[in-house]
C-alpha positions as CSV (number, residue, x, y, z in Angstrom):
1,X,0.0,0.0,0.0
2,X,1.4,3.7,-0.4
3,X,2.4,5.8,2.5
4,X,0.7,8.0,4.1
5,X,3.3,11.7,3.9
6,X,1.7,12.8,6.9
7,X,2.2,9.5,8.6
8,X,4.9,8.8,11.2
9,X,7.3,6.2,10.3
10,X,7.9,3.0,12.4
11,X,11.0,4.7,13.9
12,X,9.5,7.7,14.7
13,X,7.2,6.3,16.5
14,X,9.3,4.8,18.8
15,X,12.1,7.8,18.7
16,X,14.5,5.4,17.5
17,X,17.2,5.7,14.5
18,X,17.5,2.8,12.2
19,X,20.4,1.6,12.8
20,X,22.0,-2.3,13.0
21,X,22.6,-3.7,16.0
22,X,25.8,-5.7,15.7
23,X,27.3,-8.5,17.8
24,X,24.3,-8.6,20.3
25,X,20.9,-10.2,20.6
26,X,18.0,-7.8,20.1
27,X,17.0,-5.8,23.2
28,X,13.5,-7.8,25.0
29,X,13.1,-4.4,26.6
30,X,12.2,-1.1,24.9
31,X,14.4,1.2,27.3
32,X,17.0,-0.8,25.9
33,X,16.9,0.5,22.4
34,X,18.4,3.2,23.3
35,X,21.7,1.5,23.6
36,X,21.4,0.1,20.0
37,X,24.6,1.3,17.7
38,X,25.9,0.6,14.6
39,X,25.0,2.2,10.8
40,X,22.1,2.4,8.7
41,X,21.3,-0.7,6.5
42,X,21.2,1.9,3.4
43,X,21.5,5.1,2.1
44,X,18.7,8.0,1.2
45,X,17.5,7.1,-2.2
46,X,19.9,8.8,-4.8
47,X,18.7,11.9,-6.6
48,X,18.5,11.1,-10.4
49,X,20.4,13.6,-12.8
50,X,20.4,13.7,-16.1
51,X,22.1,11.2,-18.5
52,X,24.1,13.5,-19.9
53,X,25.8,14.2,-16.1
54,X,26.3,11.3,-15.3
55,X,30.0,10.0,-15.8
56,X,30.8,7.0,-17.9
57,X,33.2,4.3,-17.5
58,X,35.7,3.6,-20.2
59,X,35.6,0.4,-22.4
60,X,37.6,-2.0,-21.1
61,X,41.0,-2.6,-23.1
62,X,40.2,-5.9,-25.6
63,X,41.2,-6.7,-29.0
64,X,39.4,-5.2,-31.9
65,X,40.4,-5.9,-34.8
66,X,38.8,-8.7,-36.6
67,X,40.1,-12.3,-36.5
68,X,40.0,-14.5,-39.3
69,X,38.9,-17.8,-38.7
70,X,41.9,-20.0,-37.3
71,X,42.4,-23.2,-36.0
72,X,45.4,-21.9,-34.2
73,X,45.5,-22.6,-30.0
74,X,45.4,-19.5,-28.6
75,X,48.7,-17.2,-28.3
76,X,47.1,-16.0,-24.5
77,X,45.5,-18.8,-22.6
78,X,46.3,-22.5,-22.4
79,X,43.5,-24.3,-20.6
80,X,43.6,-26.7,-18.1
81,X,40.4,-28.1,-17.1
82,X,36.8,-27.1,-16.8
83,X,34.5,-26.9,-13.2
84,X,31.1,-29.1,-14.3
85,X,28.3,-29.7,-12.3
86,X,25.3,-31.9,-13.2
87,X,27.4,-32.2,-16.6
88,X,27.1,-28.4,-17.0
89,X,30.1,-26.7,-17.8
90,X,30.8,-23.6,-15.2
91,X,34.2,-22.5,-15.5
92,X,37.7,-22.8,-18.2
93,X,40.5,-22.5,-16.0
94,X,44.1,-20.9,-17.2
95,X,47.3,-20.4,-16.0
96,X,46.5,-17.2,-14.8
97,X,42.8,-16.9,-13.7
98,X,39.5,-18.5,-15.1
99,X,36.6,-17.5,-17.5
100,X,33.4,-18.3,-15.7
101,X,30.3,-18.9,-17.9
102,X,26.8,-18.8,-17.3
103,X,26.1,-18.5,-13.3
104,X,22.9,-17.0,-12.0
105,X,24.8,-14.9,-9.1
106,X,26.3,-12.6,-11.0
107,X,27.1,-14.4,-14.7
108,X,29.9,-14.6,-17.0
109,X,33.1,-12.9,-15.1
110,X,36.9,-12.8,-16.1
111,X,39.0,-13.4,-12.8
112,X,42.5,-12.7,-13.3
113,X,44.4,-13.7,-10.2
114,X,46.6,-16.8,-9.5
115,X,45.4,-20.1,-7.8
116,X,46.5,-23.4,-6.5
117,X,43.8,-26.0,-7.0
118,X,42.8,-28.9,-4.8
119,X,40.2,-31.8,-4.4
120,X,38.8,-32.4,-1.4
121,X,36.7,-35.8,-0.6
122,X,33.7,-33.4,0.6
123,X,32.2,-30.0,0.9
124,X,32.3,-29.9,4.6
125,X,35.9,-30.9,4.5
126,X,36.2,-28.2,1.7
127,X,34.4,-25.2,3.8
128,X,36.2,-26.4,6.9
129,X,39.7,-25.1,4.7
130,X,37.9,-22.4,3.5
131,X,36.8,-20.7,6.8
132,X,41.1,-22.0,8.1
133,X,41.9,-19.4,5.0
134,X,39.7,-17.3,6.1
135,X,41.0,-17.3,9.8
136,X,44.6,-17.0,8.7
137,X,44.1,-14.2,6.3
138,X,41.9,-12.0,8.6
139,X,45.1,-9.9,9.7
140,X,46.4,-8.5,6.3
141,X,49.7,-7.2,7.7
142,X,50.4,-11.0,8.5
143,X,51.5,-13.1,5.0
144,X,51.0,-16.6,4.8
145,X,52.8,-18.8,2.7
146,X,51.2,-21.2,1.0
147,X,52.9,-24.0,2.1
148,X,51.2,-23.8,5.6
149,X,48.3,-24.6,3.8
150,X,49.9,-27.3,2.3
151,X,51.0,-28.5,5.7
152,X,47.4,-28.2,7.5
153,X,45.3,-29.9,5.0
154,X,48.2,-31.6,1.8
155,X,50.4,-33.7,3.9
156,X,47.6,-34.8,6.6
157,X,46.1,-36.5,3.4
158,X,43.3,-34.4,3.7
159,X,43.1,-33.4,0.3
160,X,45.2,-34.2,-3.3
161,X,46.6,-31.0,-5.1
162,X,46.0,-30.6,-9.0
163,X,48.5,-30.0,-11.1
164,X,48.3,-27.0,-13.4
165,X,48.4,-29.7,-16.7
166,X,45.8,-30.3,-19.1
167,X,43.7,-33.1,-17.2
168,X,42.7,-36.3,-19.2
169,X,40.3,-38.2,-16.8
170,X,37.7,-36.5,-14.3
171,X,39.1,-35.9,-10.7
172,X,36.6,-36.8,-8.3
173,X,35.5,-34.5,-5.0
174,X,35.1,-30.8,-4.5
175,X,37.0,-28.4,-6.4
176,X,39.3,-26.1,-4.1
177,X,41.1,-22.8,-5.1
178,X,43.5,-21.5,-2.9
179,X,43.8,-17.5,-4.6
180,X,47.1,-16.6,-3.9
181,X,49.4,-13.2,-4.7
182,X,53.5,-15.0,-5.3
183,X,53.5,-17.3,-2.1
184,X,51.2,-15.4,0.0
185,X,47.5,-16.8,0.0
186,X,45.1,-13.9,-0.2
187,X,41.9,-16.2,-0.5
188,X,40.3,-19.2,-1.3
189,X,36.8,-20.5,-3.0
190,X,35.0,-23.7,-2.7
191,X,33.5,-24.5,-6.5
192,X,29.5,-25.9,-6.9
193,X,31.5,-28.4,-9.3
194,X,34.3,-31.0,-9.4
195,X,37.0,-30.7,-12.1
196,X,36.7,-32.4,-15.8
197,X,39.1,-32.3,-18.8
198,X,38.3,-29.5,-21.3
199,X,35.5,-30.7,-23.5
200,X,36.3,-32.9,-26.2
201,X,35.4,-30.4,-28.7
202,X,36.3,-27.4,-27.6
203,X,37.2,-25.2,-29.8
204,X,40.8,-23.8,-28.4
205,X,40.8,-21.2,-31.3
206,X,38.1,-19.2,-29.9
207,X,39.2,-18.7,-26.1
208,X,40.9,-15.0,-26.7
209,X,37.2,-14.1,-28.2
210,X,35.5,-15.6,-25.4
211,X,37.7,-13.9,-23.1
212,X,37.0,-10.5,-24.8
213,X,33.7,-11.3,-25.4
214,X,32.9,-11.9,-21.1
215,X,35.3,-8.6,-20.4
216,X,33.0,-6.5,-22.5
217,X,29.3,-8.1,-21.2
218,X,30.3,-7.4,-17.9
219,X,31.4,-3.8,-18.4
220,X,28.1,-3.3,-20.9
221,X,25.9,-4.5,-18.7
222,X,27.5,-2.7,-15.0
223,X,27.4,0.7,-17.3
224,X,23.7,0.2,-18.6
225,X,22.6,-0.8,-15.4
226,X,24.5,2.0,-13.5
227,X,23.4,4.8,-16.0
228,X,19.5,3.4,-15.2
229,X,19.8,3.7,-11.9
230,X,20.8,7.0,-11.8
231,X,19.2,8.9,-14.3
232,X,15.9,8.6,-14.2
233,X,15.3,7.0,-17.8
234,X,13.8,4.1,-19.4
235,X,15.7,0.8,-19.5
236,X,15.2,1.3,-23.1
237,X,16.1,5.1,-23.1
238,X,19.3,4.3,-21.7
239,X,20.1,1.9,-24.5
240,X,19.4,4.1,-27.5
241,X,21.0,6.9,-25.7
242,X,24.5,5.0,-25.0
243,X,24.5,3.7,-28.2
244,X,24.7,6.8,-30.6
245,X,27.9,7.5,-27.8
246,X,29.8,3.9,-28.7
247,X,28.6,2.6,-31.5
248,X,31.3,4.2,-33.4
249,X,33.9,3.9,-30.6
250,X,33.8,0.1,-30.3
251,X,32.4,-2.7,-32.8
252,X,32.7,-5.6,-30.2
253,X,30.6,-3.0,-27.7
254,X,28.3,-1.6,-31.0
255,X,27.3,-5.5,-30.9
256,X,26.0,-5.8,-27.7
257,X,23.7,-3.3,-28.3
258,X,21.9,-5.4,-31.0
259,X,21.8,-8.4,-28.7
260,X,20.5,-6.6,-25.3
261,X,17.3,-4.7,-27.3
262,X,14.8,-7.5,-26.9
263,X,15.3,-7.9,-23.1
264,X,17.0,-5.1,-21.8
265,X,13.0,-3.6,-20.8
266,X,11.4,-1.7,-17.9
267,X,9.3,-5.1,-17.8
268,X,12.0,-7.5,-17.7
269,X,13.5,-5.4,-14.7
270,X,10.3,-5.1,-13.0
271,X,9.7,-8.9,-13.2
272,X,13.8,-9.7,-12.3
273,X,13.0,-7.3,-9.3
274,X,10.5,-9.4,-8.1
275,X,11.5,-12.9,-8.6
276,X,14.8,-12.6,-6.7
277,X,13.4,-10.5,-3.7
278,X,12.8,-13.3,-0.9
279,X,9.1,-12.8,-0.5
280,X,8.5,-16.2,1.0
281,X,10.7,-15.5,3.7
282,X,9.3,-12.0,3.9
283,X,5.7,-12.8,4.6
284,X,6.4,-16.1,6.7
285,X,8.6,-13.7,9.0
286,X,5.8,-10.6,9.0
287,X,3.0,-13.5,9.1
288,X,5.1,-15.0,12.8
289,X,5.1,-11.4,14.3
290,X,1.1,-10.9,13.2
291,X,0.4,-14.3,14.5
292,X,2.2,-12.8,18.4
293,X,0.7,-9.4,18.0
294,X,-2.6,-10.3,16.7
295,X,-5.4,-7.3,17.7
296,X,-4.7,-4.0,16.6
297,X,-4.1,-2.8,20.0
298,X,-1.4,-5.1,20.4
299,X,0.5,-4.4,17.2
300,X,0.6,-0.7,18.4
301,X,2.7,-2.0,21.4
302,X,6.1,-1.2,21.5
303,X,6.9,-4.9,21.6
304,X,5.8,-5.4,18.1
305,X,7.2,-2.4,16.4
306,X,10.7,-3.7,18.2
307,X,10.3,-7.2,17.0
308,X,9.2,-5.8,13.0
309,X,12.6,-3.3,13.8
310,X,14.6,-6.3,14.5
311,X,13.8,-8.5,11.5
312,X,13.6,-5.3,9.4
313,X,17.1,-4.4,10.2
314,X,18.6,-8.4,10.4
315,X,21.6,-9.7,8.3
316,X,19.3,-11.6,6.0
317,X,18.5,-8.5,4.8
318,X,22.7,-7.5,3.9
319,X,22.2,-6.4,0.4
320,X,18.5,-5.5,0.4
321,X,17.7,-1.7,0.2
322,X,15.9,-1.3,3.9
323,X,13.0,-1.5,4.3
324,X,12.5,-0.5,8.1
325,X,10.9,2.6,8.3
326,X,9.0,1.8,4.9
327,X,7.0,-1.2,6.2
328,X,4.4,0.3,8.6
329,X,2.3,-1.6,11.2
330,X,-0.8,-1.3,9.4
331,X,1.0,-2.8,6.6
332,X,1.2,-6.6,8.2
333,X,-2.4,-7.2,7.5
334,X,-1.3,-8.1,3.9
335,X,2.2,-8.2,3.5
336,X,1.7,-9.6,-0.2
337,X,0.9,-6.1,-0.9
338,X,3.1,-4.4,0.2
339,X,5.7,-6.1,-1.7
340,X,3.3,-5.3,-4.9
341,X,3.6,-1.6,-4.1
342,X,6.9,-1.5,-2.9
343,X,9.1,-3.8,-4.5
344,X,9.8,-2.1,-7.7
345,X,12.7,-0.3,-10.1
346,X,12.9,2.7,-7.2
347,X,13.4,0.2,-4.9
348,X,15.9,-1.6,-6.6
349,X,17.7,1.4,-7.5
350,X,18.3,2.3,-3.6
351,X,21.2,0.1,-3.8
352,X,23.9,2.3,-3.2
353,X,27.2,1.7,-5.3
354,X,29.4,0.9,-2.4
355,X,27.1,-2.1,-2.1
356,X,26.6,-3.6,-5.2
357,X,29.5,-5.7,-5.3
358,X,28.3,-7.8,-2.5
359,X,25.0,-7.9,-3.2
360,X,23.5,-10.9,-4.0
361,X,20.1,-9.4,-4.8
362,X,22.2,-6.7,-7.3
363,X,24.3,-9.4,-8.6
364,X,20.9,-11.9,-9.4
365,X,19.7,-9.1,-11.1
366,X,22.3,-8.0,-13.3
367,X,23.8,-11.8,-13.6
368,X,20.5,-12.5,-15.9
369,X,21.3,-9.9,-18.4
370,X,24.8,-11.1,-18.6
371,X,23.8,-14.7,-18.8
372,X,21.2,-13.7,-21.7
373,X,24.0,-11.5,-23.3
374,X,26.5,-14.3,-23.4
375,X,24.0,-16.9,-24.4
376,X,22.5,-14.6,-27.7
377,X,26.4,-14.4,-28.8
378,X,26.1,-18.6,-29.4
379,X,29.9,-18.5,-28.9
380,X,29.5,-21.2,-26.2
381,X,27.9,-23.5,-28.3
382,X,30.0,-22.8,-31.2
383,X,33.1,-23.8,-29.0
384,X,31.5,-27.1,-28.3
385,X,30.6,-26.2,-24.3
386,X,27.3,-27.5,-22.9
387,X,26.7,-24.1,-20.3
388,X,24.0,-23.9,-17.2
389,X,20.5,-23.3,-18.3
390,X,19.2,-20.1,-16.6
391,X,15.3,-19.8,-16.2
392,X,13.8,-16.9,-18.6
């Protein structure tokens, strides 16, 4: 339902900032609140300005010219092996980094960092090295070497290493990278994979396009996305108006453009917007606190605004634009439609910058336009991969 302008917010109500309460259970008394610290979840929705103000990234630095047909390896990348899952290819991994494919958190990506690679016999045993990484790596003024890692998990026969060779049989388990800068390990990731030889197909030729071809979908779509969000304009809009600026600048980039028109729409947004906020949880959380404060003389209690505060304001939200201080107490007789009348392209476009990168409900969003993107060049099929299947 709308707001009411004249209408006192949840917080105000209760003379409380929002702010996240960190490292502490909730307060069970209402004096208490006043000893809640921390930051707000999000920003002040960002004033749109004008396309023309608003600053553009440069094209990323990628090959142009045009490549005749060769069977030739190519002169950049030498592949290893590929990630599969469910006999779905996910990754091509390089001395050097890895080209991921289709993936619906966040699709196709370059990564261009160096990594030892291991197998262990489960993903428990795979997360347990994962969160040792992370232990070890918290202090960054500390360098570890990654031999200790080598030593912990290696030697103890807790895991087999992978040599950086193109594989010829399947090596069973979960697929471990240890992300390291020289000898010092900087990170890890546990794959959704184990590790197969490249495809029998694959077409070695093509891997500098592919790897152009990811770099520029993943700037293209960040840009379109960003300028969207910021200025106010139709999805469409922002299309036709970016493409009389690079369609003359960049072939590879001019491209794009043809491919993104049929689903680059206010509609598709809308409907991407939606599906990936968690509305099931949403309304089985608001339908718990209903269900305690049922009358409406209990939901004015301060007990119930301080329970809808806390869930409002919780870590499942990290990510989410807030929505504490939007959601009113007259709003959890129907919570279905509030998400209707809230959950839309102004809310999405509260995400501030800062957070994007570590938003999975950013990432969801613009992952499916980079999936479709990668998916309407054919180039994985013509190189003889079999990628994930993302929903339309």
């Amino acid at each position: 339902m709308s707001m009411n302008p004249q209408k006192p917010s949840l917080m105000q109500n209760m003379n409380v900032s929002r702010k996240k309460t960190f490292g502490k259970p909730a307060s069970k008394s209402i004096l208490d609140l006043a000893n809640m610290t921390g930051i707000p979840r999000m920003p002040p929705i960002p004033k749109k300005v004008p396309l023309s103000e608003v600053s553009v990234d440069p094209i990323p630095k990628v090959s142009e010219k045009v490549v005749t047909p060769t069977t030739l390896p190519s002169t950049r990348f030498n592949p290893f092996f590929m990630s599969q899952k469910d006999e779905m290819d996910g990754s091509i991994y390089y001395d050097g980094g890895h080209i991921r494919l289709i993936y619906e958190d966040g699709g196709p990506d370059v990564f261009d960092y160096d990594s030892l690679y291991f197998s262990f016999p489960s993903e428990n045993a795979a997360k347990s090295a994962q969160l040792w990484v992370s232990n070890q790596t918290k202090d960054q003024t500390k360098k570890v070497h990654f031999n200790e890692f080598k030593s912990e998990f290696q030697q103890k026969g807790y895991c087999i290493e992978i040599p950086k060779v193109k594989l010829q049989e399947p090596i069973a388990g979960i697929f471990f990278e240890l992300i390291v800068n020289g000898n010092n390990i900087i990170g890890s990731h546990v794959s959704r994979g184990g590790v197969v030889p490249i495809a029998p197909d694959f077409k070695y030729e093509k891997m500098d396009e592919l790897y152009d071809t990811v770099k520029n979908i993943d700037w293209f779509t960040n840009e379109i996305i960003k300028q969207f969000m910021n200025s106010g304009l139709t999805l469409s809009n922002v299309l036709e108006s970016l493409k009389l600026m690079y369609e003359k600048k960049s072939p590879l980039i001019a491209k794009l453009f043809e491919f993104a028109i049929p689903f680059f729409t206010d509609d598709m947004i809308t409907k991407l917007i939606k599906r990936f906020f968690p509305e099931n949880h949403f309304i089985g959380e608001i339908s718990k606190i209903k269900d305690q404060f049922p009358s409406l003389e209990q939901q004015q209690l301060p007990e119930c605004q301080l329970a809808l505060h806390t869930f409002l304001t919780s870590d499942f939200f990290f990510g989410y634009p807030t929505l504490d201080g939007i959601f009113q107490i007259n709003d959890l007789t129907d919570p279905q439609k509030f998400i209707d009348d809230h959950i839309n392209i102004a809310y999405f476009c509260r995400i501030d910058s800062a957070m994007q990168e570590n938003s999975i409900y950013f990432m969801r969003v613009i992952g499916y336009f980079k999936n479709q993107l990668l998916q309407a060049t054919h180039l994985l099929q013509d190189m003889g991969l079999n990628p994930m299947h993302i929903a339309e």
